[in-house]
C-alpha positions in Angstrom: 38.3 -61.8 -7.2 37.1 -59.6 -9.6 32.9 -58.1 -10.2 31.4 -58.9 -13.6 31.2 -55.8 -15.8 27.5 -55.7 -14.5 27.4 -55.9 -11.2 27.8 -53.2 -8.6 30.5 -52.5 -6.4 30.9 -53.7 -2.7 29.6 -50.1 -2.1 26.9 -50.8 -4.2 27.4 -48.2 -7.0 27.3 -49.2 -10.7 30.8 -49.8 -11.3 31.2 -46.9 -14.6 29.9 -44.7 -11.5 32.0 -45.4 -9.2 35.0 -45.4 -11.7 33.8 -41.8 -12.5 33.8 -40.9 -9.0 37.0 -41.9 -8.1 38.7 -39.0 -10.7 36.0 -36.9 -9.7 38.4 -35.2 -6.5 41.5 -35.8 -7.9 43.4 -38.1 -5.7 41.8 -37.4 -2.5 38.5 -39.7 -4.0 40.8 -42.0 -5.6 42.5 -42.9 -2.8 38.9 -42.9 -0.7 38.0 -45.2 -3.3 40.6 -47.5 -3.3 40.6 -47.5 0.5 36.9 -48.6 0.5 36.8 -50.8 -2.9 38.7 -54.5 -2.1 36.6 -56.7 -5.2 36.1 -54.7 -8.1 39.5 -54.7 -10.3 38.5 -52.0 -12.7 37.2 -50.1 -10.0 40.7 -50.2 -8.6 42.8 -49.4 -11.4 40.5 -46.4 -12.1 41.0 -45.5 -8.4 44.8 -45.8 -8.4 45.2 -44.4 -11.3 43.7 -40.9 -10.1 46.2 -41.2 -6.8 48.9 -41.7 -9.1 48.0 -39.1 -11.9 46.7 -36.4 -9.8 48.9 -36.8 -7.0 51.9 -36.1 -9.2 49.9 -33.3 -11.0 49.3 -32.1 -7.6 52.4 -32.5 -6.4 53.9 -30.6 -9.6 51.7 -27.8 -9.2 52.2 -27.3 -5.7 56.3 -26.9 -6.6 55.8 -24.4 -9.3 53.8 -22.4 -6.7 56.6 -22.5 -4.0 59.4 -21.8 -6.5 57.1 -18.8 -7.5 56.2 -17.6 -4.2 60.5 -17.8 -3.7 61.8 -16.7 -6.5 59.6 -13.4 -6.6 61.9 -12.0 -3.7 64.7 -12.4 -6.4 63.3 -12.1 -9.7 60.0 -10.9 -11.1 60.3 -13.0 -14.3 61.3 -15.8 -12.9 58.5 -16.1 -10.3 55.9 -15.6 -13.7 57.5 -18.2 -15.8 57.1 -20.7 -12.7 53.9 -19.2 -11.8 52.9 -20.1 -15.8 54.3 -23.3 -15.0 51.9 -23.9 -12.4 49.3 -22.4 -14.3 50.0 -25.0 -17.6 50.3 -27.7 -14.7 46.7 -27.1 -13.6 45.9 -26.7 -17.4 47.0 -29.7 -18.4 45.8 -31.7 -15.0 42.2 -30.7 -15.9 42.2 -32.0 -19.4 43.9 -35.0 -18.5 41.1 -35.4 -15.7 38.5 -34.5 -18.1 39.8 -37.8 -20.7 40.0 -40.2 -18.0 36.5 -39.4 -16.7 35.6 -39.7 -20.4 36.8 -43.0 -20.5 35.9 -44.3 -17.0 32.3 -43.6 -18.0 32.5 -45.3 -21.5 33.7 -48.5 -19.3 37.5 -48.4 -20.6 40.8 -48.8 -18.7 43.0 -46.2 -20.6 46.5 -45.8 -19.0 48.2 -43.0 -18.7 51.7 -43.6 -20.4 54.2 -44.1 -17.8 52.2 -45.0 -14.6 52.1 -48.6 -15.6 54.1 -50.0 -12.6 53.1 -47.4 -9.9 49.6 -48.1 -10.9 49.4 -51.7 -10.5 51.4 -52.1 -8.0 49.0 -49.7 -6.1 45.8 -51.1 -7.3 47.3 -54.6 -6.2 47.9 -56.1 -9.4 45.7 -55.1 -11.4 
């Protein structure tokens, strides 16, 4: 079952709201929000989509720090280049996070490339 493009939530938030919300935290609220959210399909995909996205991202980032944090006991220059990495990981995270918002709060469902399968299969068909 899936809410009109008017009506609120089963939380009872306006549903471009609540879309928003669920990239505001990264994944953490995404995954809040898809824990809470079981009618609202949009609401859903925008909530999977930030626990897919942003966990990966996360994910990335948190590697390029380790591998920095390790490789600094062996070489200087290759703890900055991953270090950079982690840096351009963050980088382009926060952009990407700043576009889906974007589009969240004009009402559209713009995938990112790639997630597709992971996405819907999370959302639950979506």
């Amino acid at each position: 079952m899936t809410a009109s493009p008017g009506t609120p939530a089963s939380r009872g938030l306006d549903p471009r709201v609540a879309a928003v919300l669920a990239y505001s935290g990264w994944w953490v609220t995404g995954a809040l929000f898809l824990l809470l959210e079981r009618d609202d399909a949009r609401l859903r995909f925008h909530a999977a989509q930030a626990v897919v996205v942003f966990g990966a991202v996360s994910i990335a980032i948190g590697l390029a720090l380790v591998a920095a944090l390790t490789l600094v006991l062996v070489s200087t220059d290759a703890a900055r280049v991953a270090l950079w990495l982690a840096n351009l990981g963050w980088l382009a995270g926060t952009l990407l996070w700043a576009w889906l918002t974007y589009c969240a709060a004009r009402g559209q469902m713009w995938q990112v490339p790639g997630t597709g399968p992971f996405v819907a299969r999370l959302a639950g068909g979506v």
